[in-house]
C-alpha positions in Angstrom: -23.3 9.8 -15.0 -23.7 9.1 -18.7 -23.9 4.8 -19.7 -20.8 5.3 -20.7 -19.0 7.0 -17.7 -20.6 4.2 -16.0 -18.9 1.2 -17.9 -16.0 3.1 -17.7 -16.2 2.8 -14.0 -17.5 -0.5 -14.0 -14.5 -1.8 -16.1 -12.2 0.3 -13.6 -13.3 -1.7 -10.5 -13.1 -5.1 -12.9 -9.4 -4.6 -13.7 -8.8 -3.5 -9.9 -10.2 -7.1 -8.9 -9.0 -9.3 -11.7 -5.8 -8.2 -10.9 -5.3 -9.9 -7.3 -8.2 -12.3 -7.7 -6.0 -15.5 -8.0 -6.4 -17.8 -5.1 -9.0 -15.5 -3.3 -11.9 -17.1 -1.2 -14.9 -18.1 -2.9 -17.3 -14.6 -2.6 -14.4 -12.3 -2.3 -14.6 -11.1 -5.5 -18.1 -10.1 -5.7 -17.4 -8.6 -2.4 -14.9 -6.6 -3.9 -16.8 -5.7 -6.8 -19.2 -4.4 -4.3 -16.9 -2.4 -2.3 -15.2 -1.3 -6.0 -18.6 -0.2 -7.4 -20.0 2.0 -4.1 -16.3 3.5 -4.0 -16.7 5.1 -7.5 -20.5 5.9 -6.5 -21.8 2.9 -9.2 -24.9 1.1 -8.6 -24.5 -2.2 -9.6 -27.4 -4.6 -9.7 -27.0 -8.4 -7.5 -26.9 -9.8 -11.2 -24.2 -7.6 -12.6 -21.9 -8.6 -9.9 -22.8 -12.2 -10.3 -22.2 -12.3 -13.7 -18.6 -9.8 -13.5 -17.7 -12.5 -10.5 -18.5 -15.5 -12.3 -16.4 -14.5 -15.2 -13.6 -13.3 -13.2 -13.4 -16.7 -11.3 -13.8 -18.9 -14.1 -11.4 -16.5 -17.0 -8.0 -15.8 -14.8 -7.8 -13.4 -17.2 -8.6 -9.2 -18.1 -12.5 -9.4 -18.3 -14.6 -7.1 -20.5 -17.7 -5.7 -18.2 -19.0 -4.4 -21.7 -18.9 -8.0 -22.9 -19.9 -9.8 -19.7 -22.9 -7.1 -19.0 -24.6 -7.2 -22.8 -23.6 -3.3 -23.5 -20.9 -1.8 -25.8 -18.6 1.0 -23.8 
């Protein structure tokens, strides 16, 4: 999987969880991201998910993984 294929992926399984996010229980969403990354066959690193959750909780709004994770898709 190229870097990009990967961010593409990545920014797949953000959208999935930013979308129902609202009102979730603190840790669901990295969970999510989690379960969202192995489905697409992603390894994401304890960091990235803390950093795509964090944003997710605090934003309430669409997230860029690119932006969030340092890397241009």
């Amino acid at each position: 999987m190229t870097a990009d294929e990967r961010m593409e992926a990545i920014q797949a399984v953000v959208d999935r969880v930013t979308s129902w996010q609202d009102g979730a229980p603190e840790g669901t969403v990295a969970d999510e991201l989690r379960r969202g990354a192995d489905e697409v066959g992603v390894e994401m690193s304890d960091d990235e998910i803390r950093r795509l959750a964090d944003e997710i909780e605090n934003r309430h709004a669409a997230v860029s993984a690119a932006e969030v994770l340092g890397r241009s898709s």
